[in-house]
C-alpha positions as CSV (number, residue, x, y, z in Angstrom):
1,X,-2.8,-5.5,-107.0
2,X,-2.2,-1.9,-106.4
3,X,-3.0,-1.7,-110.5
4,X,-6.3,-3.2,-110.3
5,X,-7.7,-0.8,-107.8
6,X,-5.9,2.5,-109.3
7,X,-7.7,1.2,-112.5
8,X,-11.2,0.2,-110.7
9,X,-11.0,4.1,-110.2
10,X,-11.6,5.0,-114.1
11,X,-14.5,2.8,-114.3
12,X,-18.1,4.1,-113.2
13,X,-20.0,0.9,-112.8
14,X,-22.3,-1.0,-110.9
15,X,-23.1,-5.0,-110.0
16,X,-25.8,-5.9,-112.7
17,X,-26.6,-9.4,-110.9
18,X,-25.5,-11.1,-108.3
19,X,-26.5,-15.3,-107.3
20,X,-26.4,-17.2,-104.1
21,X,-23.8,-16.7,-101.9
22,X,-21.8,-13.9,-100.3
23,X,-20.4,-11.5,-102.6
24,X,-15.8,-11.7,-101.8
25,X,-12.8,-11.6,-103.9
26,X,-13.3,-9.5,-106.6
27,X,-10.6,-10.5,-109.6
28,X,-10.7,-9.2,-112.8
29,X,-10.3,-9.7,-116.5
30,X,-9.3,-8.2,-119.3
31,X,-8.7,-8.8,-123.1
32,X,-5.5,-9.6,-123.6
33,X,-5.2,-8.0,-127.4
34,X,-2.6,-6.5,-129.0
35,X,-2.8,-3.9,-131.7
36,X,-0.1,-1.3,-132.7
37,X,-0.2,2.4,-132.7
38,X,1.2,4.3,-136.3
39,X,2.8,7.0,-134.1
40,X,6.9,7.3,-133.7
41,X,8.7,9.1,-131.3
42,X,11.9,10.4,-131.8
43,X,14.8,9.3,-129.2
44,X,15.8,13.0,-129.1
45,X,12.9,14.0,-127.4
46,X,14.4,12.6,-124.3
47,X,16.0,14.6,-121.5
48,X,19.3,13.9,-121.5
49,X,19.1,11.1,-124.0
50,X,19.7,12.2,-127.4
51,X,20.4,9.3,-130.2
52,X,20.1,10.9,-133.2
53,X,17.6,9.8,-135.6
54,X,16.6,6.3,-134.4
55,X,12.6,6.2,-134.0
56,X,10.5,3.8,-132.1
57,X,6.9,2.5,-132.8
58,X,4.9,1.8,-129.4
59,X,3.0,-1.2,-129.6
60,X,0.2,-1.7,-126.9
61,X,1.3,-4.2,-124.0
62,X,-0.6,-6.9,-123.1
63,X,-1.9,-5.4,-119.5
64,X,-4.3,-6.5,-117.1
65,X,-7.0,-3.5,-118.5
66,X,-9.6,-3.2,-121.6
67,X,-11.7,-1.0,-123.5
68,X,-14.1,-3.2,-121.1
69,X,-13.3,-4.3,-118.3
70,X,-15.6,-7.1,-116.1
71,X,-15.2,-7.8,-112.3
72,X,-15.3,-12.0,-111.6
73,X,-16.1,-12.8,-107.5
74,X,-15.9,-16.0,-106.7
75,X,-18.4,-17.2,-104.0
76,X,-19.4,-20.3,-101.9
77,X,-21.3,-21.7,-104.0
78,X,-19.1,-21.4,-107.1
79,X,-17.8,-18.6,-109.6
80,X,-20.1,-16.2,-111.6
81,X,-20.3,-12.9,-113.1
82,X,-20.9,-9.2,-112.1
83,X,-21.3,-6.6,-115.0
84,X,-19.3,-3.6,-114.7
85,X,-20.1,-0.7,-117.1
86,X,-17.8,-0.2,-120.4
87,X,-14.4,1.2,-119.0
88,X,-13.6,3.6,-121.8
89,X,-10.0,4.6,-122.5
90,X,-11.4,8.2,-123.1
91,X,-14.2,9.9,-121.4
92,X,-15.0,13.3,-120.5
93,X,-16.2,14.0,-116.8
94,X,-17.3,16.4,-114.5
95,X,-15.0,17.5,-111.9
96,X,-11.2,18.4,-112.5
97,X,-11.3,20.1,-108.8
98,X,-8.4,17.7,-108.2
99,X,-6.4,18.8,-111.2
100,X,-2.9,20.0,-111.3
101,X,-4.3,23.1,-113.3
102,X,-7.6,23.3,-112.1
103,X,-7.0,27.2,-110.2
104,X,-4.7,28.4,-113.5
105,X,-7.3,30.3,-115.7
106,X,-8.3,29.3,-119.0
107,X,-7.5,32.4,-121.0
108,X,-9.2,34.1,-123.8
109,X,-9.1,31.2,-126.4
110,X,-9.9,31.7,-130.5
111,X,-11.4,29.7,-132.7
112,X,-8.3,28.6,-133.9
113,X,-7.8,26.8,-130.4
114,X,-11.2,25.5,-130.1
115,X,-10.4,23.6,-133.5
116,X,-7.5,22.8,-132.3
117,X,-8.7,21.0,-129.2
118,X,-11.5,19.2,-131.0
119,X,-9.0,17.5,-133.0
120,X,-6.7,16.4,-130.3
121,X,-9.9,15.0,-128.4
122,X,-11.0,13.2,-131.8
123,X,-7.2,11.8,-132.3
124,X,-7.2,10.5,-128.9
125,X,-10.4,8.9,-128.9
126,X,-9.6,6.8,-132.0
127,X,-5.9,6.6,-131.6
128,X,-5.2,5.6,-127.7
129,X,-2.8,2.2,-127.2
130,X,-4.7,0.1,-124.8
131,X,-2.3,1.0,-121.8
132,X,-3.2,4.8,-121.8
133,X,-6.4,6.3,-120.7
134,X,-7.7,9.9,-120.8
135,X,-10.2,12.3,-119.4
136,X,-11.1,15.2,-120.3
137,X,-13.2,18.1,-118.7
138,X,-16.4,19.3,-120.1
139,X,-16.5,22.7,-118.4
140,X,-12.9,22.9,-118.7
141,X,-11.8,21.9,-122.2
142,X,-8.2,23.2,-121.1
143,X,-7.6,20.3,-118.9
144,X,-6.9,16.9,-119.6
145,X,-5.8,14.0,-117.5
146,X,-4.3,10.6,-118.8
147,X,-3.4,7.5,-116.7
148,X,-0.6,5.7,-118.3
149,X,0.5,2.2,-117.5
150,X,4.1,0.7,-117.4
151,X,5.0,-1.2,-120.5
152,X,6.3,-4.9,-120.0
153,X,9.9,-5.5,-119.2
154,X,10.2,-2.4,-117.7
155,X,11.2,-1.3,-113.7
156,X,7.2,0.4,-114.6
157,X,6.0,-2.7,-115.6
158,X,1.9,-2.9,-114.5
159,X,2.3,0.7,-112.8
160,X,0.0,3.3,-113.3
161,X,1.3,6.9,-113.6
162,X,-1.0,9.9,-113.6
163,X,0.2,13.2,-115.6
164,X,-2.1,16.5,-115.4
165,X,-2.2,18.6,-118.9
166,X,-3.0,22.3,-119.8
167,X,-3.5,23.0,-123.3
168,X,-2.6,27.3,-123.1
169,X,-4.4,29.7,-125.0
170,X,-1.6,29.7,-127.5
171,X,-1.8,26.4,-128.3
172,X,-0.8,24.5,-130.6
173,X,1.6,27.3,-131.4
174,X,3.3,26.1,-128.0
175,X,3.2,22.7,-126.7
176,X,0.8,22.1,-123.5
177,X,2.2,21.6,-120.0
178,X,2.3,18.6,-118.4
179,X,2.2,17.9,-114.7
180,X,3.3,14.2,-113.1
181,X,2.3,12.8,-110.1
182,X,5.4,12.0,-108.7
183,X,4.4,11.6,-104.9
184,X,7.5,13.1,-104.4
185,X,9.6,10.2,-105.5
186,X,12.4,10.5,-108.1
187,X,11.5,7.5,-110.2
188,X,12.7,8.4,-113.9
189,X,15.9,10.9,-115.0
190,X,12.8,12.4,-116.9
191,X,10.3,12.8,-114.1
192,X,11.4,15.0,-111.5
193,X,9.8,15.2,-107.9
194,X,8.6,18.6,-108.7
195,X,6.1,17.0,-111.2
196,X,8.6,18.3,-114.2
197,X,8.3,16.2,-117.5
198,X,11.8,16.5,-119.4
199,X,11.1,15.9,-122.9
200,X,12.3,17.9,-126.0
201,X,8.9,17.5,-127.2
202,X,7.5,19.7,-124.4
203,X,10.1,22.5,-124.9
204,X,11.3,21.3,-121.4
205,X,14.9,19.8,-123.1
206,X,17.2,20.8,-125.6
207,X,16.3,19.7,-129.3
208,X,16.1,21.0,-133.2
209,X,13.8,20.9,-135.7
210,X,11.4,17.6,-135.3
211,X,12.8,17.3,-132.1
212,X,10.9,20.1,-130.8
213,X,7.0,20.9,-130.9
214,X,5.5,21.7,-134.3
215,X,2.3,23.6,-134.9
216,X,1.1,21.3,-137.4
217,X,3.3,17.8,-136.6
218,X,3.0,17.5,-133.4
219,X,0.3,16.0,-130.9
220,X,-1.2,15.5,-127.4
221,X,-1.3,11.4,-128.4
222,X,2.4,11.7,-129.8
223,X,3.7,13.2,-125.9
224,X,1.8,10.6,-124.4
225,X,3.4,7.4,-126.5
226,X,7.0,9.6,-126.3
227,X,6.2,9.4,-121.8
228,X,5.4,5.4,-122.2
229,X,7.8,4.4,-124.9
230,X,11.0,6.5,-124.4
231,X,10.9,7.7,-120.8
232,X,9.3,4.4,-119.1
233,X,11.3,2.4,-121.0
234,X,13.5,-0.7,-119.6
235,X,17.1,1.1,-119.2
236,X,16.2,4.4,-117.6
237,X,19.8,4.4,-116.2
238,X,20.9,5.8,-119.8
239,X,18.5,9.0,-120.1
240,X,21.0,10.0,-117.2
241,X,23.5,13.1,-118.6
242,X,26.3,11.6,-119.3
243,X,25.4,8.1,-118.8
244,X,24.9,7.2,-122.3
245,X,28.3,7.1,-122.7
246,X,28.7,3.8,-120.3
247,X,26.0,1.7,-122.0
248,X,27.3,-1.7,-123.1
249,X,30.2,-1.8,-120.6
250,X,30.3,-3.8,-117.3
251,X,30.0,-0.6,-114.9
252,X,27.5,0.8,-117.5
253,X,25.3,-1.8,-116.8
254,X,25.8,-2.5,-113.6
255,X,24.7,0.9,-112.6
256,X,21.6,0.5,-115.3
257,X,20.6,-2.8,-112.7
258,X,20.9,-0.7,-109.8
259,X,18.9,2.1,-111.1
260,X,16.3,-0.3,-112.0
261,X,16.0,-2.0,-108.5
262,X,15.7,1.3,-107.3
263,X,12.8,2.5,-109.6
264,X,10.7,-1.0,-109.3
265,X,10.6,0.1,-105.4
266,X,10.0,3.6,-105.9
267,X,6.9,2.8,-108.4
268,X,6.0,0.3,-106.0
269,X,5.6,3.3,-103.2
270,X,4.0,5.5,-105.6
271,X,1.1,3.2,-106.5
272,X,0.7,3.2,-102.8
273,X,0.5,7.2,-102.7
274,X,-1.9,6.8,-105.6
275,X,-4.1,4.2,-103.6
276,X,-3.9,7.0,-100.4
277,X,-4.4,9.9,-103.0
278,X,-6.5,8.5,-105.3
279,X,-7.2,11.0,-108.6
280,X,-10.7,12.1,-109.5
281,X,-12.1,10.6,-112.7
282,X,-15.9,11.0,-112.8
């Protein structure tokens, strides 16, 4: 599966035995817990999509990665084991060459920010759902890249989308700017080809008060539950302008089918522009 090798990427490992027999089919295995995150997301810091002020709390989805992942092969003689090294949800590497932001300069940064960053890094590292994983750069403490994967019941379902992040040197006064890997494809009324996240949270949509970034209330972990829970979520149709209006009637949701059909196919092809492009991790 096109998931399995996008997430073979994030993991650094090696084969720490190996038995009789030739060495094919690698499959893999992953815990398949489930724990909750205690961050909400407003519905208003949607595009288009504006609901007042209904909230939603993530939960991680059972997904075929871990906190450690193992690779199985199966060989003529019978199944065994090869150890992979700990695949960590957050990790900080070396190059960021490949990064959406890599030639934008860092900027004269204060204290203020380097404090800032250091608690985003610690909130992420102890906060991350189980289907979102993050690097971060340790000559560029700027940059940040996080892999998210498609929650169940979803068109996204299993995919694994890849969003590049700048924190600026006024941050957290400002929100950071976020970069998706679109491959070009329009898959999401919130992800646009150009690699533009729409989300209130970002200052890229409309909003008031909570709706919009906060100095003190807002986080790097809280935009990247807001992308998986509200933007990949399992009517997408809806975030359209205008097309909230439809929901729960017959051409509402036949449109809503359609749109879904459309961006199962279209995450489809951009797993496959992943696999051709793959993204530097290590």
């Amino acid at each position: 599966m096109a998931l399995k090798k996008l997430l073979q990427l994030f993991c650094v490992g090696k084969k720490d035995s190996k038995k009789k027999g030739k060495f094919i089919d690698p499959l893999w295995q992953a815990s398949a817990s489930r724990s909750s995150v205690n961050v909400t997301a407003n519905k208003t810091h949607l595009d288009p999509c504006s609901s007042g002020n209904d909230t939603v709390s993530v939960q991680n989805h059972e997904v075929e990665s871990s906190s450690t992942v193992s690779s199985w092969a199966r060989t003529e003689q019978g199944t065994e084991i090869a150890h992979h090294t700990p695949f960590s949800q957050f990790d900080v590497v070396q190059d960021f060459s490949d990064h959406h932001y890599a030639k934008t300069s860092a900027g004269k940064v204060t204290k203020d920010w380097v404090k800032a960053i250091q608690s985003e890094w610690d909130l992420l590292q102890k906060n991350l759902p189980e289907s979102i994983y993050v690097r971060v750069y340790e000559d560029r403490t700027d940059l940040l890249r996080a892999a998210i994967v498609g929650p169940a019941g979803t068109p996204y379902h299993d995919g694994l989308f890849f969003f590049d992040v700048r924190f600026p040197c006024e941050y957290p006064k400002c929100p950071p700017k976020v970069y998706y890997h679109s491959g070009g494809l329009r898959l999401n009324p919130n992800l646009y080809e150009s690699g533009k996240v729409c989300l209130s949270l970002l200052n890229t949509w409309w909003g008031k008060g909570c709706e919009k970034w906060g100095k003190s209330s807002s986080s790097m972990l809280q935009v990247l539950v807001s992308i998986q829970g509200l933007v990949l979520n399992d009517r997408p149709y809806f975030n359209e302008p205008g097309s909230k209006n439809s929901a729960e009637t017959t051409g509402g949701e036949r449109c809503s089918l359609a749109y879904n059909q459309t961006a199962f196919v279209r995450s489809c092809k951009t797993m496959l522009y992943s696999l051709r492009k793959p993204p530097m991790v290590n």
